[in-house]
N, C-alpha and C positions, 0 to 999 in steps of 0.2 A: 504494500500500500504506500511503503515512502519513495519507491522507485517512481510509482504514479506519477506522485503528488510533485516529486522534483520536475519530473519530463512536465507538466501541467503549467510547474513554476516558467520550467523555460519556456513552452511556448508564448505563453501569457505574455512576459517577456520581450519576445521579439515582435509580436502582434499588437502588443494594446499599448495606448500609449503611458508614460509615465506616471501620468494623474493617477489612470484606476488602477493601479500597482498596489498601493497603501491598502486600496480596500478590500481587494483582493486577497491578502496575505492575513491577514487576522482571521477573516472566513475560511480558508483551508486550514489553519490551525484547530479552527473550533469543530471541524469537519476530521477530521484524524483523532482528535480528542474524545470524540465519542463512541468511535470502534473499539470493540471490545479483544485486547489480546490476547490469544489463545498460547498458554504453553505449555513443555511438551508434557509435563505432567498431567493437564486436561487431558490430552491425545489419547495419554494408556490407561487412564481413568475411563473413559468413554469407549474404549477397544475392546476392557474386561469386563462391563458392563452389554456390551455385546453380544460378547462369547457367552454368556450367562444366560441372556436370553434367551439366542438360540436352544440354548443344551435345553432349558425346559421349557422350552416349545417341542422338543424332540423326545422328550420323556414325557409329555403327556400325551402325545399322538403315539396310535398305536407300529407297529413296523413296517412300513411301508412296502420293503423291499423281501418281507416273506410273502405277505398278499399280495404282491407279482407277481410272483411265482409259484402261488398258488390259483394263480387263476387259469380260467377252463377256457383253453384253446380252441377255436372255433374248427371242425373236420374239413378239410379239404373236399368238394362233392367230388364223388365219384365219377370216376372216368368210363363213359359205354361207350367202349370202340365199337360196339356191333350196331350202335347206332350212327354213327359215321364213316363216311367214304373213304376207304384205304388210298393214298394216294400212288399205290405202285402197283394197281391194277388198274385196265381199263374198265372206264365207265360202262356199264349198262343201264339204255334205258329205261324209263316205266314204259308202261303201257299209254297213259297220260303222254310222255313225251315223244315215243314214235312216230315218225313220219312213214305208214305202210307204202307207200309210193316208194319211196327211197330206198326199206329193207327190203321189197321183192324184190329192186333190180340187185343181180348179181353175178359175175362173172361166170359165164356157163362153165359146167362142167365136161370135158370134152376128152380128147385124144392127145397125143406129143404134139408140144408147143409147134409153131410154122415155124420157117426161119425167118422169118422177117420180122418177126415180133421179139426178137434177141434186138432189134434197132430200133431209137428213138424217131419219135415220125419228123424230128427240126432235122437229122441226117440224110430223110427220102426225099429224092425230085421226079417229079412225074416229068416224063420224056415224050409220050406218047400215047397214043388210046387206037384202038382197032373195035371198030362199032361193027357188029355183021347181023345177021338172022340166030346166026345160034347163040349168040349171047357178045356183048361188052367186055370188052378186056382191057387193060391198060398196062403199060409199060412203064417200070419204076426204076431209079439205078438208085444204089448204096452199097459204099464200100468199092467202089467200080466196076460193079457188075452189075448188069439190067436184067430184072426177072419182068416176066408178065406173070399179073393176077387176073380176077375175076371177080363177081360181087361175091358176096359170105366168104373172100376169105380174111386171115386176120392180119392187122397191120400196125408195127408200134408197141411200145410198150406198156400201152394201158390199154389191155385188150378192145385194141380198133378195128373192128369189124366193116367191112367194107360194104355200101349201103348203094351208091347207084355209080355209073360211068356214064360220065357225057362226053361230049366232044373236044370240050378244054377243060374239064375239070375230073377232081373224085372226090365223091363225098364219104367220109367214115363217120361213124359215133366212136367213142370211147368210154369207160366207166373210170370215172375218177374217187377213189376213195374220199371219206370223209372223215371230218374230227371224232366225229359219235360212232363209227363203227358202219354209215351204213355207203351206200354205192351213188353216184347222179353221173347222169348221162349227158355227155357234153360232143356235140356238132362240129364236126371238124371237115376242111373241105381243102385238096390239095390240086394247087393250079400247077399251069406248066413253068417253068421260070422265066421271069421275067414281064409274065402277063399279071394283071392286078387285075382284080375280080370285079 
């Protein structure tokens, strides 16, 4: 408080002028004079007085830290995996979420794979078509060699089945799996190179 009152002294000091100095100085004495000094005797007076309190406030209350630990733990619920979905199998779904259009379609069951269906259909170029009486054929190359097909036979590697021949083009379907396990059928149509449809 005398550090204050000195820095206070000095600003006063250098700010105000010499008149109010006189009046100034009597009134911060009378102002220090009434603060009451604390020493260190009060300090451990007041310290043990305290600690005193605390202890019997702590001996009247019962033990805090055994009825903690006596208290009743809430159970964890119970975990029913058999009511939720394994994640390292695929889904199956309800009956509710079936789309019957999409699980009938399926990849027929059939004979030894063609060999053209070991190729992707972005590697086949239609070269050629031979239209007659006894049926449409078309000519394909991949891998540098040209087969001729026919309609139903298969083409590509998502069982593409070959659907009509025209004169510049071939049309196939294909079955394209899906997320959910079932089939949809996608329109696929192979021009000659360099013609756009």
């Amino acid at each position: 408080m005398k550090l204050i009152m000195m820095q206070l002294i000095t600003v006063v000091r250098t700010c105000l002028s010499p008149l109010l100095l006189p009046l100034l100085l009597p009134l911060s004495l009378l102002l220090t004079a009434c603060q009451e000094q604390e020493s260190k005797e009060q300090l451990k007076d007041w310290l043990s007085q305290a600690a005193q309190q605390s202890a019997q406030t702590s001996s009247n209350q019962p033990n805090q830290s055994a009825n903690l630990s006596a208290a009743i733990e809430p159970a964890p619920p119970p975990y029913l995996s058999a009511q939720i979905r394994s994640p390292f199998y695929r889904h199956q779904p309800d009956d509710e979420e079936t789309d019957f259009v999409a699980l009938a379609i399926r990849p027929p069951q059939r004979g030894p794979r063609q060999p053209l269906e070991d190729h992707p259909l972005e590697s086949i170029t239609l070269v050629g078509t031979l239209l007659g009486a006894a049926g449409n054929n078309a000519l394909i190359r991949t891998d540098g060699k040209v087969y001729r097909i026919r309609i139903g036979d298969y083409l590509g590697a998502h069982f593409g089945r070959i659907l009509r021949i025209s004169a510049n083009a071939l049309e196939l379907e294909e079955l394209l799996p899906q997320t959910d396990g079932s089939w949809s059928v996608h329109l696929r149509q192979l021009h000659f190179a360099g013609v756009t449809p």
